[in-house]
C-alpha positions as CSV (number, residue, x, y, z in Angstrom):
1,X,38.0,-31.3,51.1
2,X,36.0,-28.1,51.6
3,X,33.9,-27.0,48.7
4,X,33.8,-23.2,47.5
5,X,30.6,-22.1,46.7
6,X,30.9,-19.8,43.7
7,X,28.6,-17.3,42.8
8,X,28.1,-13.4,41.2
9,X,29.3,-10.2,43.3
10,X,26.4,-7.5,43.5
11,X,28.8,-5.3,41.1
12,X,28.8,-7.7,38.7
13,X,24.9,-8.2,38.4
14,X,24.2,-4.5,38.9
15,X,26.6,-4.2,35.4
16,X,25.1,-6.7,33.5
17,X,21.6,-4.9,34.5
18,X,22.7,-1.5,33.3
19,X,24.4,-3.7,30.2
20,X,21.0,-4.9,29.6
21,X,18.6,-1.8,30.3
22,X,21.0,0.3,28.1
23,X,20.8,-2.0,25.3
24,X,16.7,-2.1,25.4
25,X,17.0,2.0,25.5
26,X,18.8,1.9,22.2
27,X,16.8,-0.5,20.7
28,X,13.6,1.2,21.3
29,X,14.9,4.6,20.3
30,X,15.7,2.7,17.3
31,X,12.8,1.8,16.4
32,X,10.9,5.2,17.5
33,X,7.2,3.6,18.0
34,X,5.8,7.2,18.1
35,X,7.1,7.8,14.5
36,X,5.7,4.3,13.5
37,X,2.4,4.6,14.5
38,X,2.1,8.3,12.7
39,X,2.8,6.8,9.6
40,X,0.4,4.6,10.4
41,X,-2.3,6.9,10.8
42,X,-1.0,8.9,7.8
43,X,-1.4,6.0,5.6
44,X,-5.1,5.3,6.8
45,X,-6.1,9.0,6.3
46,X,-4.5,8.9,2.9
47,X,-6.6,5.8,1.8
48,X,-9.5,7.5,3.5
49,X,-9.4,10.5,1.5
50,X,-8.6,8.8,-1.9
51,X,-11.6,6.4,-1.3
52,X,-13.9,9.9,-0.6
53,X,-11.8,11.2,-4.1
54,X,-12.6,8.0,-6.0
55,X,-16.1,8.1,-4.9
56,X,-16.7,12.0,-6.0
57,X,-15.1,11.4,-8.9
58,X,-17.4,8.1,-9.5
59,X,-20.3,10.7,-8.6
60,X,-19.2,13.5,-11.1
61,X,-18.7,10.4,-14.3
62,X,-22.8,9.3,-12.8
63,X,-24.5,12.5,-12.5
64,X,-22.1,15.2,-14.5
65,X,-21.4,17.4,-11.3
66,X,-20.2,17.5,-8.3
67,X,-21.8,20.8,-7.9
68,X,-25.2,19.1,-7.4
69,X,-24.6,16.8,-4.4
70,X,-22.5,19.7,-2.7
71,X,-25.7,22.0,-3.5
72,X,-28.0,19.2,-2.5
73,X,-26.7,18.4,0.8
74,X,-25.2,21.3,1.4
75,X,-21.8,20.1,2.0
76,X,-18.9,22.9,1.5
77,X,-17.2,22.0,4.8
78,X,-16.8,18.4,3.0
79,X,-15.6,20.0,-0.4
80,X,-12.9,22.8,1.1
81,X,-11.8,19.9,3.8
82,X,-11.3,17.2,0.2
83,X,-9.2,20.3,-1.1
84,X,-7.0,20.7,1.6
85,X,-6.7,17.2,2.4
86,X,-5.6,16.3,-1.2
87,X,-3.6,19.5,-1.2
88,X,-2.0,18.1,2.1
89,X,-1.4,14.5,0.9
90,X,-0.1,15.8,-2.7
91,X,2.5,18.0,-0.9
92,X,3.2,15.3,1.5
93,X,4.3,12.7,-1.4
C-alpha cells in the first residue's frame, strides 16, 4: 500500500491569501481610523474650550468682568480665539 501525501496547490493558498487580505481591506475601511481619531481630537478641543468657557464665566460671577482680566493681561488673542472657537463648536453641534 502506497500512501498519497495530500497537501494545498499554490493556487489554492495564493486565493485564500487574497480571500484574507481583501477581507482586512474592507474591514479597516470600515472602520476609517483617520475619521476616529478626529473625533477624537474634536471631542478634547471641545472640553478644552468649555473648561476655558466655564472658567471665564466663573471669573466674570467673581470679579463682575471679563473686561478686566483681558485688560489686565492683555489677552485679545485669547478672547477673539474663545469667540471663534465657541462659534466653531456651536455651529459644529
Amino acid at each position: 500500500m502506497s500512501k498519497i501525501k495530500q497537501a494545498f496547490t499554490l493556487l489554492e493558498i495564493l486565493l485564500v491569501v487574497t480571500a484574507i487580505s481583501l477581507l482586512a481591506g474592507i474591514v479597516i475601511l470600515a472602520i476609517n481610523p483617520t475619521r476616529q481619531l478626529s473625533k477624537t481630537r474634536n471631542s478634547q478641543r471641545y472640553v478644552d474650550v468649555n473648561t476655558i468657557n466655564k472658567a471665564a464665566y466663573q471669573y466674570i460671577i467673581d470679579k463682575g468682568s471679563l473686561r478686566t482680566l483681558l485688560a489686565l493681561h492683555r489677552w485679545k488673542f485669547v478672547a477673539a480665539a474663545l469667540r471663534s472657537a465657541l462659534v466653531w463648536l456651536t455651529c459644529r453641534r
